[in-house]
Backbone as CSV, one residue per row, in Angstrom:
resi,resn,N_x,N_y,N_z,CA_x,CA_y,CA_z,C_x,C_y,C_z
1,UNK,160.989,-82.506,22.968,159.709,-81.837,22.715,159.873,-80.779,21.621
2,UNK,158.744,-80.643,20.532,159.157,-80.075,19.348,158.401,-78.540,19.778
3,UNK,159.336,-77.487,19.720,158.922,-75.636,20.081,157.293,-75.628,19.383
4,UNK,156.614,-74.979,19.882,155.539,-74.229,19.007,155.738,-73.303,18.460
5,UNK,155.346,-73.206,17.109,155.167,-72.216,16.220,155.171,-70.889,16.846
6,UNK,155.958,-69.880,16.570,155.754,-68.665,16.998,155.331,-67.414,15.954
7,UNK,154.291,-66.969,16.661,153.676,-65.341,15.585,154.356,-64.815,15.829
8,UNK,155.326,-64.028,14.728,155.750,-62.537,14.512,155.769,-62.570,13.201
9,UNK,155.729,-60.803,13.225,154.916,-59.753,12.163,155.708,-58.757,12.071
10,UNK,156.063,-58.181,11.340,157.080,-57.034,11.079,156.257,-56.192,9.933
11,UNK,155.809,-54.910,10.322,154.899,-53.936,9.702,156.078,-53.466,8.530
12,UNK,155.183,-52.411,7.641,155.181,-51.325,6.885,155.761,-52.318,5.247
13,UNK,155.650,-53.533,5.103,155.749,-54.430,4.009,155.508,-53.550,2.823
14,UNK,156.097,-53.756,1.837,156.146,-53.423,0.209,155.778,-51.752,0.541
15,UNK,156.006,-51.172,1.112,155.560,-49.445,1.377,156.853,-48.711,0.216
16,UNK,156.614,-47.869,-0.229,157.614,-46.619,-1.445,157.669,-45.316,-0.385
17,UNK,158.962,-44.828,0.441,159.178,-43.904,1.377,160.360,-42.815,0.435
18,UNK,159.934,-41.791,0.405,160.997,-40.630,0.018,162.267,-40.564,0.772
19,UNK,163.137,-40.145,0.208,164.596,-40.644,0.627,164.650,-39.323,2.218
20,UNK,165.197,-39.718,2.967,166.006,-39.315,4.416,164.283,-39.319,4.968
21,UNK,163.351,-39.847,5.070,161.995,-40.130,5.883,162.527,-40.957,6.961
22,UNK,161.710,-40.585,7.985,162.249,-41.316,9.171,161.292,-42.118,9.045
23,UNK,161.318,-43.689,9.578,159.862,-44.703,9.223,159.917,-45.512,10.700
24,UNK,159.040,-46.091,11.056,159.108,-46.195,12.390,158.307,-48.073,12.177
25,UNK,159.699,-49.220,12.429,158.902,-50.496,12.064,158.620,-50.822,13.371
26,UNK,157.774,-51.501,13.441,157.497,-52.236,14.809,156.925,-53.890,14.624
27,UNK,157.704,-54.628,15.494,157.606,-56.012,15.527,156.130,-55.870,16.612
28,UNK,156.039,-57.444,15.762,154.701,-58.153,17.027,155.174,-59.812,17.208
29,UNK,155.438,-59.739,18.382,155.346,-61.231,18.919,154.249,-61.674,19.448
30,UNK,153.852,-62.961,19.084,152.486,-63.430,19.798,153.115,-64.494,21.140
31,UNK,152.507,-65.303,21.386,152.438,-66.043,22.510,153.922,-66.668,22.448
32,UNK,154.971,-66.584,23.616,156.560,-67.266,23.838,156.105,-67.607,25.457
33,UNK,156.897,-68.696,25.346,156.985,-69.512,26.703,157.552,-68.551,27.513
34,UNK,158.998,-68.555,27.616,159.770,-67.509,28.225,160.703,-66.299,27.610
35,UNK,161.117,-66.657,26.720,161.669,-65.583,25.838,160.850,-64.104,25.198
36,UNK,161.060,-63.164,25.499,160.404,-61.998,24.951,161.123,-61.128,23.860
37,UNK,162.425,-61.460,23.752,163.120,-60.439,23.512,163.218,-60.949,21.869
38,UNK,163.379,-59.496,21.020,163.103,-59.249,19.289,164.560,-58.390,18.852
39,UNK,165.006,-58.605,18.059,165.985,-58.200,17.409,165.481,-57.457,16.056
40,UNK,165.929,-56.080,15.774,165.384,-55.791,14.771,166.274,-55.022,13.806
41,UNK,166.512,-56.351,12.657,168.006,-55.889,11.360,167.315,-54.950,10.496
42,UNK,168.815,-54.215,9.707,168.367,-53.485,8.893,169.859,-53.655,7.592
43,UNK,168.986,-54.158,6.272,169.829,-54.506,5.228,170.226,-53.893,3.834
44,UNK,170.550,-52.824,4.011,170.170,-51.868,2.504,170.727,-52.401,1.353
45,UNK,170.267,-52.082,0.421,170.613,-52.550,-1.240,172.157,-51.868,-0.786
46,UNK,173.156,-52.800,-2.022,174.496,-52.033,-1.950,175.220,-52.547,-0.865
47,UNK,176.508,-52.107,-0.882,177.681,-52.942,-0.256,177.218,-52.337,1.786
48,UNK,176.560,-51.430,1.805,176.082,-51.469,3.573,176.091,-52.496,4.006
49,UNK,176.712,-52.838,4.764,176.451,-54.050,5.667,174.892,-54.104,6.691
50,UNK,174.788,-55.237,6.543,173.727,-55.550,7.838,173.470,-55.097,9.052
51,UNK,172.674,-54.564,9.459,173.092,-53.585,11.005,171.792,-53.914,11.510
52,UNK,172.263,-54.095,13.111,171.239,-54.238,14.266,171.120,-52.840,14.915
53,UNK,169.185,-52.806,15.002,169.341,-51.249,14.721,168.852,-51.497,16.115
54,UNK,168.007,-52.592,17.010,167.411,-52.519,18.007,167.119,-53.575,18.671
55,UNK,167.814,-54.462,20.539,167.397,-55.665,20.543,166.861,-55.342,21.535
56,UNK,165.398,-55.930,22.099,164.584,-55.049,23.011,163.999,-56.249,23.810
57,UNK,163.596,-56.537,24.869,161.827,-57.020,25.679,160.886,-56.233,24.863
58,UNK,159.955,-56.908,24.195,158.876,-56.307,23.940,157.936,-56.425,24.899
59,UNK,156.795,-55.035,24.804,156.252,-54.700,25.624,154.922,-55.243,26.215
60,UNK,153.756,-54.889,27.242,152.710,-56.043,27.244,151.922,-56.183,26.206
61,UNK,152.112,-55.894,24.762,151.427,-55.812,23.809,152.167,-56.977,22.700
62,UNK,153.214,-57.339,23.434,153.962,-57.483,22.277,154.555,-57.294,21.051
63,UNK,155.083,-55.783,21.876,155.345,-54.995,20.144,156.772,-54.511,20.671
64,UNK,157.390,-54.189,19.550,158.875,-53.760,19.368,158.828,-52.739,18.577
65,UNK,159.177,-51.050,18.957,159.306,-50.317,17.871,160.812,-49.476,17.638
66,UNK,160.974,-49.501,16.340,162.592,-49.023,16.342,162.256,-47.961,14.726
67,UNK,162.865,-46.510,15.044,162.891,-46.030,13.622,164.234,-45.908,12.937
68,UNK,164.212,-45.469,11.777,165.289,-45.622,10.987,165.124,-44.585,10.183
69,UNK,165.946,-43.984,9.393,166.037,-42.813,8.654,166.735,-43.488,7.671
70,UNK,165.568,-43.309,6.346,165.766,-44.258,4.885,166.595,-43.553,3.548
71,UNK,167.693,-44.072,3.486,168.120,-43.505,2.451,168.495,-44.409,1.135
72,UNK,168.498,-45.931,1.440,168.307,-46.417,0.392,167.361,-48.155,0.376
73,UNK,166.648,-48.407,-0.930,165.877,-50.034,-0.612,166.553,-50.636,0.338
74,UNK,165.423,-51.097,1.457,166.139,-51.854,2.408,165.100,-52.919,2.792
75,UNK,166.205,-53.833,3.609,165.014,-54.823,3.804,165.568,-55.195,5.047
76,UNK,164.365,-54.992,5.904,164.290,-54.848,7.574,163.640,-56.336,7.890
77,UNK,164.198,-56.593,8.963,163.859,-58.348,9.514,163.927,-58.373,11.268
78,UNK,162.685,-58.928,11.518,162.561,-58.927,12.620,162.811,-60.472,13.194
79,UNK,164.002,-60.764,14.239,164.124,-62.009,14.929,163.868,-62.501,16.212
80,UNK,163.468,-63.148,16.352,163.122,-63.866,17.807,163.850,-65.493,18.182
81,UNK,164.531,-65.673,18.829,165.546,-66.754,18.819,164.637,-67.831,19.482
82,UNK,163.183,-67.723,20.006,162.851,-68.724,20.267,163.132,-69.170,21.977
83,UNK,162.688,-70.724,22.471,163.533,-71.139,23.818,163.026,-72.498,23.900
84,UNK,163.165,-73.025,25.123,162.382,-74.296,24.965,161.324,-74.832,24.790
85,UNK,160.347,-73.844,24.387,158.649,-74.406,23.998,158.176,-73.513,22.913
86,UNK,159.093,-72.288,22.396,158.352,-71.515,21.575,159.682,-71.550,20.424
87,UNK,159.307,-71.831,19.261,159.896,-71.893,18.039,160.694,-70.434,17.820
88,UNK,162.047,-70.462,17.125,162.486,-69.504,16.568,161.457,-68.371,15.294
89,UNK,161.419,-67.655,14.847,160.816,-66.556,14.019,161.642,-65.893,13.074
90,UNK,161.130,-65.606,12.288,162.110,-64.145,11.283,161.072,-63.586,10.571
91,UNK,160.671,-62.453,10.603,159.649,-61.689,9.882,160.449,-60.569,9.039
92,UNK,159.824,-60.303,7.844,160.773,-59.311,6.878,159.820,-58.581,6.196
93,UNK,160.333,-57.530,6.087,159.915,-56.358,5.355,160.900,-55.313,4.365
94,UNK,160.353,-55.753,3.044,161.189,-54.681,2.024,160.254,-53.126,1.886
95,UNK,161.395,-52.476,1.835,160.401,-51.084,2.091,161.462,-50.064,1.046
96,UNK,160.681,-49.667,-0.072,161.435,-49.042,-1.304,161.660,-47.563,-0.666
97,UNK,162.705,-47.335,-1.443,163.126,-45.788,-0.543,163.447,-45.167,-2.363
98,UNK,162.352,-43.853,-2.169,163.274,-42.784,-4.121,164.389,-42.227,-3.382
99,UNK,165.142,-42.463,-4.755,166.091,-41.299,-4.529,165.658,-40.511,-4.102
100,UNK,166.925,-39.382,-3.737,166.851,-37.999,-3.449,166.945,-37.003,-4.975
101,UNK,166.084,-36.023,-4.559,165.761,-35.054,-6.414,165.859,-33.709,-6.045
102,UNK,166.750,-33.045,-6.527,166.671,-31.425,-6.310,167.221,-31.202,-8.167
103,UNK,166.521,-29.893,-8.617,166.827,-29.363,-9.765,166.762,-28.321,-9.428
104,UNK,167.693,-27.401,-10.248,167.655,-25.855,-9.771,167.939,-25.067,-11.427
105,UNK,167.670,-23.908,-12.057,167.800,-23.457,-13.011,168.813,-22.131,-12.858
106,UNK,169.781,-21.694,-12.989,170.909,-20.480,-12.956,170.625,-19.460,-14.225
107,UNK,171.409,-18.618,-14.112,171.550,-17.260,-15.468,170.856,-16.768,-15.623
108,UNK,169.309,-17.080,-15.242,168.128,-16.250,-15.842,168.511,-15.141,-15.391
109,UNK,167.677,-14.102,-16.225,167.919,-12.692,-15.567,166.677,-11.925,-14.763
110,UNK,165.365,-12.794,-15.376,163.936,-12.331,-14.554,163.210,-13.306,-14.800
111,UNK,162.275,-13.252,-13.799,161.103,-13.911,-13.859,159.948,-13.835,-14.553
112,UNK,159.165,-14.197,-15.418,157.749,-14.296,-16.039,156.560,-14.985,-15.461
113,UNK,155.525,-14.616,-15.386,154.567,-15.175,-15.313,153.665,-15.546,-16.322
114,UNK,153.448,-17.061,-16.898,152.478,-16.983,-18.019,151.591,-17.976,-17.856
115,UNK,150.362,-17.883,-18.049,149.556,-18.846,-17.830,149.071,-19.798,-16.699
116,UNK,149.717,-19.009,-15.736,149.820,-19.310,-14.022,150.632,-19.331,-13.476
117,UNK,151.964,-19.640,-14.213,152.999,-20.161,-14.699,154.094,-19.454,-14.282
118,UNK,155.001,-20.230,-13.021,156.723,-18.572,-13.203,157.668,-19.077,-14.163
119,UNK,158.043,-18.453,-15.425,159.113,-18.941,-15.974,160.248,-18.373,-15.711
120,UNK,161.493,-18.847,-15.545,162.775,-18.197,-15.664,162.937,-17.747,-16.817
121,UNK,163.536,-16.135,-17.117,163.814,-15.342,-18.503,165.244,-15.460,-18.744
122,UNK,165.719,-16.256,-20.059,166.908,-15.908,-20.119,167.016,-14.920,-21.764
123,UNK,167.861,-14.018,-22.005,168.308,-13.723,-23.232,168.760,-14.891,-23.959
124,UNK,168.315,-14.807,-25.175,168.591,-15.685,-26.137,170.418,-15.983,-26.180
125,UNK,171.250,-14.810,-25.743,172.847,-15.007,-25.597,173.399,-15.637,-24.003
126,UNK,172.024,-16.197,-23.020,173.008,-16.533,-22.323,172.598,-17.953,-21.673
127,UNK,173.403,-18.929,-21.874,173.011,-20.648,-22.173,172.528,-20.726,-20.402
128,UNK,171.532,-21.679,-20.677,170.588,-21.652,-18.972,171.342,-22.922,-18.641
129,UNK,171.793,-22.844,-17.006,172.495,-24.171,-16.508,171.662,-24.592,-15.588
130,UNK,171.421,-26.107,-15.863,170.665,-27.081,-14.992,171.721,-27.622,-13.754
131,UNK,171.502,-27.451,-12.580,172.183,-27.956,-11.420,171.390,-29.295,-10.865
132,UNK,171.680,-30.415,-11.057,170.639,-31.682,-11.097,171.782,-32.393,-9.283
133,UNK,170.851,-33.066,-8.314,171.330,-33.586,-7.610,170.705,-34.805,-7.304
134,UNK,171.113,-35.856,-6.951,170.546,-36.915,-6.345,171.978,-37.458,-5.039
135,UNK,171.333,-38.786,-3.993,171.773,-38.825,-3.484,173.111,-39.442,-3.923
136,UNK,174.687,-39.466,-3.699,175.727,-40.314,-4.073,175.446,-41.777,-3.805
137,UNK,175.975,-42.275,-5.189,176.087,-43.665,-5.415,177.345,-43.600,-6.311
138,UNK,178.313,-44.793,-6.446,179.035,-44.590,-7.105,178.202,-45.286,-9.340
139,UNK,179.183,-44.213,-9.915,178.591,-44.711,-11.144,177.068,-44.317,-11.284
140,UNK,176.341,-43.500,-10.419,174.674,-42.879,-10.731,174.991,-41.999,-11.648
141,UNK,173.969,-42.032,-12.465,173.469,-40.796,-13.422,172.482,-40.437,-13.339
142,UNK,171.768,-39.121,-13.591,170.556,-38.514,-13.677,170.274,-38.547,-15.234
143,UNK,169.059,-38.372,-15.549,168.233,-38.120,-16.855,167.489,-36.982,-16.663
144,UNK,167.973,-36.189,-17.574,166.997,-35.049,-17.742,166.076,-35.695,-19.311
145,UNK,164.718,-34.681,-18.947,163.973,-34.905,-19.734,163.562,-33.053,-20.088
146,UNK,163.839,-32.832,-21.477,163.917,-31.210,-21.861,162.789,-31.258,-22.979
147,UNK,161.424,-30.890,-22.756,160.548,-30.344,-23.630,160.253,-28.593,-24.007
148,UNK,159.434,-28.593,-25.045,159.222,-27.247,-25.862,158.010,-27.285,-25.950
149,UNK,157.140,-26.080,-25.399,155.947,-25.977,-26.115,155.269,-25.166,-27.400
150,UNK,154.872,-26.442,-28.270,154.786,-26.086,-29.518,153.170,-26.336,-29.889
151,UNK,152.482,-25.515,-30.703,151.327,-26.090,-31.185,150.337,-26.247,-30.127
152,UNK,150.120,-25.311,-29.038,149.673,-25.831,-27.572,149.635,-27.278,-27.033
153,UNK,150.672,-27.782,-26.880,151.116,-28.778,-26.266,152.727,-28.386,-25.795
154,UNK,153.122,-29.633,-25.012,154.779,-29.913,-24.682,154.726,-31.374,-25.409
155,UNK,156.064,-30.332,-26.262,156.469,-31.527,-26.745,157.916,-31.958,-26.809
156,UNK,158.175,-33.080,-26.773,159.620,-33.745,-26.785,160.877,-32.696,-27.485
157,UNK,161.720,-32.365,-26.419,163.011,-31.583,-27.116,164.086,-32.929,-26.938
158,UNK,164.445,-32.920,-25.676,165.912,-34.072,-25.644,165.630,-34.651,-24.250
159,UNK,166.656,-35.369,-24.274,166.635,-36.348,-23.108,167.892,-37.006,-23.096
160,UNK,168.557,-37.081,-21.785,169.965,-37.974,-22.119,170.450,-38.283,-20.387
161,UNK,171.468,-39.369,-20.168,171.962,-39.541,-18.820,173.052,-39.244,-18.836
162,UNK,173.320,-38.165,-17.110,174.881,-37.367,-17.215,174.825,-38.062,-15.852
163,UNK,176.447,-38.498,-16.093,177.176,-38.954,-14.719,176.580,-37.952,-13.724
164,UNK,177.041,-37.931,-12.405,176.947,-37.182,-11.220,178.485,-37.308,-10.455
165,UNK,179.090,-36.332,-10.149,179.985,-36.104,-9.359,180.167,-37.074,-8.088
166,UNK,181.275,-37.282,-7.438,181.312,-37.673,-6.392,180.225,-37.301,-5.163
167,UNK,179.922,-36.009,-4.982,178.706,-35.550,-3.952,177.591,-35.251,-5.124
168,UNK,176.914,-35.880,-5.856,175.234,-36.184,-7.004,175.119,-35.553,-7.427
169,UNK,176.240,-34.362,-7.707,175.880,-33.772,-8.505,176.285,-33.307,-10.080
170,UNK,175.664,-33.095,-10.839,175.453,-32.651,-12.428,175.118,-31.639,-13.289
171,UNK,175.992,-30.897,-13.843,175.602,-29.700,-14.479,175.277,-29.578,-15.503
172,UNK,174.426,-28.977,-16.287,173.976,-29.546,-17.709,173.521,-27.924,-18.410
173,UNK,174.086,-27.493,-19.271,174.452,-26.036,-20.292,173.380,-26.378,-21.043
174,UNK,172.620,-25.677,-21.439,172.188,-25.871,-22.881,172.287,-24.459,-23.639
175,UNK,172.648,-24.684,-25.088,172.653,-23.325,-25.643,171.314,-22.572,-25.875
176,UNK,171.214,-21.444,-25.881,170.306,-20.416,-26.117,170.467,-19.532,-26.854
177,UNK,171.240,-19.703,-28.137,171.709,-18.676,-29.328,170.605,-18.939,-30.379
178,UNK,169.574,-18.055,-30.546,168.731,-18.589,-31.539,167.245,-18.851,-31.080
179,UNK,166.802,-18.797,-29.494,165.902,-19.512,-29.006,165.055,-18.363,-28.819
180,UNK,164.954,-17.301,-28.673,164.495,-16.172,-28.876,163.082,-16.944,-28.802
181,UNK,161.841,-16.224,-27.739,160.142,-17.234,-28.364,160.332,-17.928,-28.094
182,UNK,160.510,-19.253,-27.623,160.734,-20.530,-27.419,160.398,-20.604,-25.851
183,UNK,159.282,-21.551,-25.230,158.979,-21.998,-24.049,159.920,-23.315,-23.924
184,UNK,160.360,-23.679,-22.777,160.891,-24.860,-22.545,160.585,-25.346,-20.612
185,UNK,160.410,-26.889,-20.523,160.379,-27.350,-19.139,161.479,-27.984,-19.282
186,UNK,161.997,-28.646,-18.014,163.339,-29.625,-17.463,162.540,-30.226,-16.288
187,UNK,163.272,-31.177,-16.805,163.102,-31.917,-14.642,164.493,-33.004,-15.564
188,UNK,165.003,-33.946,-14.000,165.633,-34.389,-14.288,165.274,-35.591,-12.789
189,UNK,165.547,-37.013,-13.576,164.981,-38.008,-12.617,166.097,-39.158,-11.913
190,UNK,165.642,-39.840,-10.841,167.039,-41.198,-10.918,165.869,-42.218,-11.415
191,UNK,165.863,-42.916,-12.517,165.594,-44.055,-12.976,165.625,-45.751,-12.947
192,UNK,164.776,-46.301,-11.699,165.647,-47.694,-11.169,165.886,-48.377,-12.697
193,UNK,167.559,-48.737,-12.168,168.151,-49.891,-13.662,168.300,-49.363,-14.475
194,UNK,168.473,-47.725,-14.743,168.835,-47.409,-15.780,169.854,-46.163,-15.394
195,UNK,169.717,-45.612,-14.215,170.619,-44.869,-14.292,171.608,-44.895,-13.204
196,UNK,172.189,-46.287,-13.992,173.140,-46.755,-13.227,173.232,-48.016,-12.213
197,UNK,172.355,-48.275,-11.611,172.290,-48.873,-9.667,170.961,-49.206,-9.961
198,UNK,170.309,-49.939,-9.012,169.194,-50.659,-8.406,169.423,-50.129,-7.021
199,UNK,169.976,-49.386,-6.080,169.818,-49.277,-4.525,168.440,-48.167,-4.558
200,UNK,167.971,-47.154,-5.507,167.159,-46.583,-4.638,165.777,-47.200,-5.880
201,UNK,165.006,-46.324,-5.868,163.901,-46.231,-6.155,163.407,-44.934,-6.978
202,UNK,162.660,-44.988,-8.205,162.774,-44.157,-9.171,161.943,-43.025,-8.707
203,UNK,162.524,-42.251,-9.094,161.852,-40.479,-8.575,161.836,-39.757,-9.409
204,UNK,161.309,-38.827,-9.596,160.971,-37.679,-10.723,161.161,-36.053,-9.980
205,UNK,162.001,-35.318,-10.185,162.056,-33.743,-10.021,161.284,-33.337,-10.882
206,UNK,160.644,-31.886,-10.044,159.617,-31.339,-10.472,160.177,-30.554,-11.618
207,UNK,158.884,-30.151,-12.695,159.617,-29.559,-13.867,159.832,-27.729,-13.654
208,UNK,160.453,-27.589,-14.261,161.506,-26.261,-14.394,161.282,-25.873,-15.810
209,UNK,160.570,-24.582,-15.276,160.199,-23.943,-17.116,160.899,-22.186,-17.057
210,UNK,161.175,-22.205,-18.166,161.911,-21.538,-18.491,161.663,-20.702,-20.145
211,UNK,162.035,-19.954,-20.216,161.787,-18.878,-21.619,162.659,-18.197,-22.193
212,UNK,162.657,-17.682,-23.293,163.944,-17.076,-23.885,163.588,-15.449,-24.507
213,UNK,164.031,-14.294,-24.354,163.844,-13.171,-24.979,165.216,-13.310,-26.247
214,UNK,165.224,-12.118,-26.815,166.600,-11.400,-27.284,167.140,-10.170,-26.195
């Protein structure tokens, strides 16, 4: 006798979650002869192995819920082995996870307010250091993106990708001999496929503005 087709459904499909979010998937089984019970994998981009995060009886609803705390693209699969009248199942869900983004600005000596605006003050003699983090991957780099506002606009100063340390992180000097007047922003991003890896998902740090006296 050939199993019947079995419904299952595995939520939160094609969803973009910020990195360490806890996400909460839950299976649905529809109608099984005798078998109730759901298995629910979890497969991250990158050498992680496959892990069973939850094998349960689902409940009189037929639902299975298991959370997970996301730190990189993963792709979650829900199984049901089926029995003698109800067909095996596999339901899947890829669920993009950004990197992790912290930027921080050092040396200033005071704060400004302009235009709504807090800038960090540095003297034109003392070079401002960018502290850039994302989560470890081996071989990740960050991109900073460094504009000037000129002509009332921001406009393009530099841009470039710096390795990251064993624990994500990256330090980045820029000189300030000469900058005297000069507005400037930073942020610094992880870029999917370019900076470096495909495991997370592209993110943007917020920008970091900054100013220069003598």
């Amino acid at each position: 006798m050939t199993p019947f087709k079995t419904y299952l459904k595995l939520d939160r499909h094609g969803s973009t979650v910020n990195y360490n979010t806890s996400v909460t998937y839950t299976a649905s089984l529809g109608w099984s002869y005798r078998n109730r019970v759901v298995e629910i994998w979890a497969d991250p981009y990158g050498p992680e192995p496959k892990r069973l995060l939850k094998r349960g009886t689902v409940n009189s609803a037929g639902k299975l819920s298991v959370a997970l705390k996301m730190t990189r693209d993963t792709y979650v699969s829900a199984v049901f082995a089926g029995d003698t009248r109800s067909g095996a199942a596999v339901a899947t869900s890829a669920v993009n996870t950004r990197a992790g983004v912290t930027t921080a600005l050092s040396r200033h000596y005071k704060w400004t307010k302009i235009g709504g605006t807090w800038y960090q003050t540095y003297h034109q003699t003392t070079d401002p250091l960018v502290t850039a983090w994302h989560n470890p991957y081996p071989g990740r780099k960050t991109r900073y993106e460094l504009q000037v506002w000129y002509a009332g606009a921001w406009r393009y100063g530099a841009t470039d990708l710096v390795t990251l340390n064993r624990g994500g992180m990256a330090y980045i000097a820029f000189e300030g001999d000469g900058a005297a007047g000069y507005r400037c922003r930073i942020r610094t991003s992880y870029i999917d496929d370019v900076s470096g890896d495909r495991v997370n998902s592209t993110v943007h740090g917020a920008w970091k503005y900054f100013d220069f006296t003598r």
